[in-house]
C-alpha positions, 0 to 999 in steps of 0.5 A, a space after each residue: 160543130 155548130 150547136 144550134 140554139 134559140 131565143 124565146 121571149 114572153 111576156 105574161 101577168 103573174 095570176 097573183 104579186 110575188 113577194 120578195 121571199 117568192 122571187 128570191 126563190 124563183 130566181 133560185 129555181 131558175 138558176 138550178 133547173 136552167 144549169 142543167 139544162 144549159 139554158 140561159 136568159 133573163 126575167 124581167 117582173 116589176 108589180 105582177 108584170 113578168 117578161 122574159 127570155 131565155 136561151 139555148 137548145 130549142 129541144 129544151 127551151 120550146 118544151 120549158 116555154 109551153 111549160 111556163 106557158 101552161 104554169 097556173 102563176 102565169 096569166 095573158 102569156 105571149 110569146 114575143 119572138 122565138 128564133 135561132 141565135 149564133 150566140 148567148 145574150 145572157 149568159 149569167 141567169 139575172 132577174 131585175 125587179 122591184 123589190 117590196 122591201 129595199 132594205 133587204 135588196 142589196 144582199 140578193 145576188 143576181 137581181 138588179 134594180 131596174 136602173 141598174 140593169 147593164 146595157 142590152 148586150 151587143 151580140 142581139 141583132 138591133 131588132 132583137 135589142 130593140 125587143 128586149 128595151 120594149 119589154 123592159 119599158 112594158 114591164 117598168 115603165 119609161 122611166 125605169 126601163 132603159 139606163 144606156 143607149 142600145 148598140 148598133 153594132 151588130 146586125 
């Protein structure tokens, strides 16, 4: 039986910078609330800047994302795309940030320095891939946004 799924990516301004603590303990919430609801993705935040996208039944992602959406931390909330999928990109829930404190990164689990994001996974369509690098490169900057080249395989 084929379950249906969607993605939606966002983009939005935090109303105030998270510190380190914050995000740790978002990435936590995300972790938590999105494994019971089987919803997968990921977030991108870099000096106030937040982008993400998250995956799974549209039941529950379009309620979550007019949740976010209506969330008093967020501000300028944009949604980017919001269509089906055949299959996960993000499977594993990850944040990539810049962290205030670099000294105590390396013991956070499921975060990743911009530079050391992985390659955008080969399952996006190349528009959706491209998304995903354009959103990385609005919330880190050039220079921090993209490591590997995107795969073409898929169409």
């Amino acid at each position: 039986m084929f379950s249906r799924m969607n993605h939606i990516a966002y983009m939005s301004r935090a109303v105030r910078p998270l510190s380190d603590e914050e995000l740790q303990e978002l990435l936590a919430q995300c972790r938590r609330d999105n494994a019971r609801n089987n919803v997968t993705g990921i977030l991108f935040y870099s000096h106030g800047n937040i982008a993400q996208l998250i995956e799974g039944d549209p039941a529950i992602i379009r309620p979550l994302f007019e949740k976010i959406a209506l969330d008093g931390r967020h501000s300028n909330v944009v949604k980017l795309t919001d269509k089906p999928i055949e299959s996960r990109s993000f499977p594993d829930w990850s944040m990539a940030f810049h962290p205030i404190d670099p000294e105590g990164f390396s013991t956070l689990t499921g975060f990743f320095l911009p530079h050391q994001m992985p390659a955008t996974p080969d399952t996006l369509s190349i528009a959706d891939a491209l998304l995903v690098d354009l959103v990385r490169q609005a919330v880190f900057g050039a220079n921090d946004a993209v490591t590997e080249p995107v795969s073409t395989d898929n169409q």
